[in-house]
N, C-alpha and C positions, 0 to 999 in steps of 0.2 A: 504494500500500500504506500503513496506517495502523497505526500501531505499537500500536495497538488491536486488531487483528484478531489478534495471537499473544499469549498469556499463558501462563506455568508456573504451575502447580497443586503447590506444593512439599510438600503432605500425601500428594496420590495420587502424585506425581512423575512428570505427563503434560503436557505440552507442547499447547494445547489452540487449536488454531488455528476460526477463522469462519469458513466455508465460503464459495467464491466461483466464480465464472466463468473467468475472468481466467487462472490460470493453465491451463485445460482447454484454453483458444483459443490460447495462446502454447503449449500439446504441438502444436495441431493445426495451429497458422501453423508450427514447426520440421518436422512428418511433409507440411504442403503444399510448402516449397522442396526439401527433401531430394527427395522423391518427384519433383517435377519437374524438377529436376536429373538423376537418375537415369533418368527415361524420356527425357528428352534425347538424354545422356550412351547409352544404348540406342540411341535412333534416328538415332544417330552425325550430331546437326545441330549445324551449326554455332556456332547460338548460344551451344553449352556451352564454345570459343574465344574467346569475346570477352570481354576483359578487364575491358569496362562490366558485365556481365552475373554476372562473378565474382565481382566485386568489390560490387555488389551484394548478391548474392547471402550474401557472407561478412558484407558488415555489417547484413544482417538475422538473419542467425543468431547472431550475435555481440550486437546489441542484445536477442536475446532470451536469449541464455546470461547475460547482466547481466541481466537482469531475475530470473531462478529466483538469481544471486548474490545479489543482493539481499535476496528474501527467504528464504536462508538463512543473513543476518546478520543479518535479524529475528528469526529463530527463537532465532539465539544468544545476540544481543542479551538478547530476550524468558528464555532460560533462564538467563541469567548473571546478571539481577538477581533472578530468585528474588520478586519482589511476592506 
């Protein structure tokens, strides 16, 4: 993320962010582990037991809940200094 890609518009007072990919893939990588976890977790297989697997499992979703933190301290960032 580039602290260029959010800027405030202090006249219209809209928060104006450049569209991108990035975060469409990281909704879609969190709805791919969840969803597999869940048809697992369904098909009552074991692997949803194993601790490599969870724990896995939690620091990918965790690296991607840091990421959307991220850039919504860009955002604040980007609105707190008003440029």
């Amino acid at each position: 993320m580039h602290p260029e890609s959010a800027r405030y518009d202090a006249e219209s007072g809209k928060l104006i962010v450049a569209g991108r990919c990035v975060p469409m893939l990281v909704l879609l990588g969190i709805f791919s582990v969840r969803y597999a976890m869940g048809v697992a977790r369904g098909m009552e297989l074991d692997i949803v037991r194993d601790r490599n697997v969870q724990l896995a499992a939690s620091l990918v979703l965790g690296a991607f809940s840091g990421f959307f933190l991220a850039r919504g301290l860009l955002f604040w960032r980007a609105h707190s200094v008003r440029a």
